[in-house]
C-alpha positions in Angstrom: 172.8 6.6 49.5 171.6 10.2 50.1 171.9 12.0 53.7 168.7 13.8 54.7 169.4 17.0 56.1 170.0 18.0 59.3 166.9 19.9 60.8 167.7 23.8 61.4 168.7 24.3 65.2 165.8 27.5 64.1 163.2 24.7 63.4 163.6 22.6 66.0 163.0 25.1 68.9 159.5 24.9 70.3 157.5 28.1 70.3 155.5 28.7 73.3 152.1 29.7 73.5 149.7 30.7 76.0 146.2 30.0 75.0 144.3 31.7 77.7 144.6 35.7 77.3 145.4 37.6 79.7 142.6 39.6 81.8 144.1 42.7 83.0 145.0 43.9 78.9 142.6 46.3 77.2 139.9 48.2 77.5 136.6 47.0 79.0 132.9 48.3 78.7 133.6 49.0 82.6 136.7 50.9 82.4 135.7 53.0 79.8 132.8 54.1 81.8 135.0 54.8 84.8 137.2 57.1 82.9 134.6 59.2 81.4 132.8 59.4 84.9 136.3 60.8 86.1 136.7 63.1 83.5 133.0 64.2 83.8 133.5 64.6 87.9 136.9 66.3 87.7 135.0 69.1 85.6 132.5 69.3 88.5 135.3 69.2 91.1 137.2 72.1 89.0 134.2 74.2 89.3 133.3 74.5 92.7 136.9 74.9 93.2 136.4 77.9 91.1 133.3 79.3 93.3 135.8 78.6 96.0 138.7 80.6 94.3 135.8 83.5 93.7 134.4 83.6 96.7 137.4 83.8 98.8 138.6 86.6 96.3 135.2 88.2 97.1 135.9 88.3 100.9 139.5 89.0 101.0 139.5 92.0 98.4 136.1 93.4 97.4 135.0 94.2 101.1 134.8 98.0 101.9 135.8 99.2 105.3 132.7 98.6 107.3 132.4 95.2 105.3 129.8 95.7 103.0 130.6 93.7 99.4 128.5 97.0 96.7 127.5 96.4 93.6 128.6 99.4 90.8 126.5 102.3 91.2 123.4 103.1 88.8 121.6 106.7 88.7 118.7 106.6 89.7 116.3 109.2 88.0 112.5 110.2 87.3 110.1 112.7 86.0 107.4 111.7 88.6 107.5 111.4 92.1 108.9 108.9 93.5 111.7 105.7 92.6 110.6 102.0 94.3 112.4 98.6 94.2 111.1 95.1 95.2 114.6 93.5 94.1 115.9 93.9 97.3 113.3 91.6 99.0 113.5 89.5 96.0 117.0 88.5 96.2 116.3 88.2 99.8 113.9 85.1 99.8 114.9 84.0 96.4 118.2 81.8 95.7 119.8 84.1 98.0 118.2 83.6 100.7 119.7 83.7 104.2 123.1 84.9 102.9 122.8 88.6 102.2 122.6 89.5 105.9 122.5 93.6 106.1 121.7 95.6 103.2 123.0 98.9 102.4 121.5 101.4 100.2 123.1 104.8 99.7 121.8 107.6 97.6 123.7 110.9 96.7 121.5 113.7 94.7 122.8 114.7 92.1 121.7 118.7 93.3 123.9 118.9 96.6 121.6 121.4 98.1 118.1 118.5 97.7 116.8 116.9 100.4 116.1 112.8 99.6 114.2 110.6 101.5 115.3 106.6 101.6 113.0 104.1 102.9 111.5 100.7 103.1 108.3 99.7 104.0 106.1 96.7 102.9 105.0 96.8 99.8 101.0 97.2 100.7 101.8 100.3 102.8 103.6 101.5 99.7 101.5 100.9 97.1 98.7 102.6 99.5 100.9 105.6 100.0 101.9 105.9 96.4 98.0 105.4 95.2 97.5 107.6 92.0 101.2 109.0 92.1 103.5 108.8 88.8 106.9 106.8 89.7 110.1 104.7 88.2 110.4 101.5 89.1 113.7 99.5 89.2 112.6 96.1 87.8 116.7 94.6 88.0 119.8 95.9 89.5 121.6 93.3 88.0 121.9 94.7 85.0 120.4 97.6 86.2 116.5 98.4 84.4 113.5 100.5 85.1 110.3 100.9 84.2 108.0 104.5 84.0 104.6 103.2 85.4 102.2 106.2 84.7 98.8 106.8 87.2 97.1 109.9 88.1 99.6 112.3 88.0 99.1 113.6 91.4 102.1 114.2 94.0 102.0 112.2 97.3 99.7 113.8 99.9 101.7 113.2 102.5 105.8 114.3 102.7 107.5 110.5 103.3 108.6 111.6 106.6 105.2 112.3 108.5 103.8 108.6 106.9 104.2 106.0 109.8 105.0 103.1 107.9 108.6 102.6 107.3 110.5 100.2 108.6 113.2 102.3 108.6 114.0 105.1 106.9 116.4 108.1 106.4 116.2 112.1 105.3 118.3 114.7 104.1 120.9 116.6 102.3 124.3 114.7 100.7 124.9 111.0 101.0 121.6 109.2 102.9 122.5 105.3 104.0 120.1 102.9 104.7 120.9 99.9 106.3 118.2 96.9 107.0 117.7 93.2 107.4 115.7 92.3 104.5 112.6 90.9 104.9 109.9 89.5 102.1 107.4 91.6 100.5 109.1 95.0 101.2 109.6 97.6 99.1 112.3 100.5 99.0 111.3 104.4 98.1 113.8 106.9 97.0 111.8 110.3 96.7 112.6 114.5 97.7 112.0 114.8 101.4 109.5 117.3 100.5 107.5 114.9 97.8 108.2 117.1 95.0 108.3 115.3 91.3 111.7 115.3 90.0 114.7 113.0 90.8 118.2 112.5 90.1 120.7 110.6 92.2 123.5 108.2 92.4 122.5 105.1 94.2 124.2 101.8 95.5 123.5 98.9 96.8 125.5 96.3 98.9 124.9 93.4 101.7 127.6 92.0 104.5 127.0 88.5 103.1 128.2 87.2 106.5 128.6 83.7 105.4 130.5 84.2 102.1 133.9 82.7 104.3 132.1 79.5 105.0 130.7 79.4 101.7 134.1 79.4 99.9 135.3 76.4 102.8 132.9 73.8 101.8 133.4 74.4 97.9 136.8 74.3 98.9 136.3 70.3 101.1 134.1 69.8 98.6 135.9 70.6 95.4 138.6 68.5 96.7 136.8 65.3 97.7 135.4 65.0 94.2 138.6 65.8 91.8 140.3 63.0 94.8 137.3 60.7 93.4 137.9 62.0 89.6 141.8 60.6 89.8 140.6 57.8 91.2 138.4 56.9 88.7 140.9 58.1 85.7 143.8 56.5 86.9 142.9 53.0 87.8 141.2 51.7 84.9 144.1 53.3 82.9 146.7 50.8 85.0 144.9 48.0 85.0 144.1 48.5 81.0 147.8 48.5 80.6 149.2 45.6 82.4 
């Protein structure tokens, strides 16, 4: 009579299973979209930290002593008359608007001995005054351009000084400064005081941009409320997909 063999102690041990899988495993349609939300707003976040970074850098270092931020300086020159601008009014009620604050131009002949004449005035009164007469306008200081715009050929009947229009103005020999509060539809004139053709000079342009501090403290809050939310949103579908 023949024994049947013993079962293996291996065979005889249940194995247990768990027929319902678990939910927090894996990676859903939901999670997946939360992660790349995060990743997309963290970008964001970075950025206007970056503005932040810049425009504190701006304030803290690029400030000369009486506070003015200036652009590089460009020459200004022209066969005709007279040099105008419109940018300055521009950049004043365009997506700058509100924030330049007091604007400096400054213009050094190149001859030390000529007289220049800076002013601003609007840009009807200017284009009266300048009826007929040859001139170079600056069409972008940033980068700098001009354009030869050819009329008559006549001078200016009228040296700058004696024309009651400017809203402010300045006159002479060396360095001339101009400072204003920008308003639209105004247009600046660089020309000899004595409204002879021919100009060369060096010329600048800069603005206090008063509210550049506050400016870099809400991209600051701001850049650091949305790269919180960014982590948020990276890091919690990324537990829960691995438990």
């Amino acid at each position: 009579m023949s024994i049947p063999p013993k079962p293996s102690a291996e065979a005889s041990v249940p194995v247990a299973t768990d027929p319902t899988p678990r939910k927090g495993r894996g990676w859903t349609a939901g999670r997946v979209v939360s992660l790349v939300a995060g990743c997309v707003l963290g970008l964001v976040a970075l950025g206007f930290l970056a503005g932040g970074g810049w425009a504190t850098w701006m304030t803290n270092t690029q400030r000369d002593s009486t506070g003015y931020l200036t652009a590089d300086p460009h020459v200004l020159s022209t066969g005709g008359y007279v040099v105008t601008s419109k940018e300055v009014a521009e950049l004043a009620h365009g997506p700058y608007s509100g924030w330049l604050g007091t604007v400096r131009v400054r213009v050094t002949p190149t001859d030390p001995t000529a007289r220049v004449f800076v002013g601003v005035a609007s840009t009807d009164d200017v284009d009266g005054y300048l009826s007929g007469v040859d001139r170079t306008v600056v069409t972008d200081w940033f980068p700098f351009d001009t354009n030869e715009v050819s009329a008559s050929g006549s001078a200016p009947r009228t040296a700058p000084a004696d024309v009651k229009i400017w809203t402010a103005s300045t006159a002479g020999s060396g360095t001339q400064t101009l400072a204003w509060k920008p308003s639209s539809d105004t247009t600046v004139v660089v020309m000899n005081a004595d409204a002879r053709s021919g100009l060369r000079a060096n010329a600048d342009i800069g603005a206090t941009v008063p509210d550049l501090v506050w400016l870099a403290v809400v991209l600051f809050i701001a850049g650091g409320l949305l790269l919180a939310a960014a982590v948020a949103l990276v890091t919690i579908p990324v537990i829960r997909a691995s438990k």
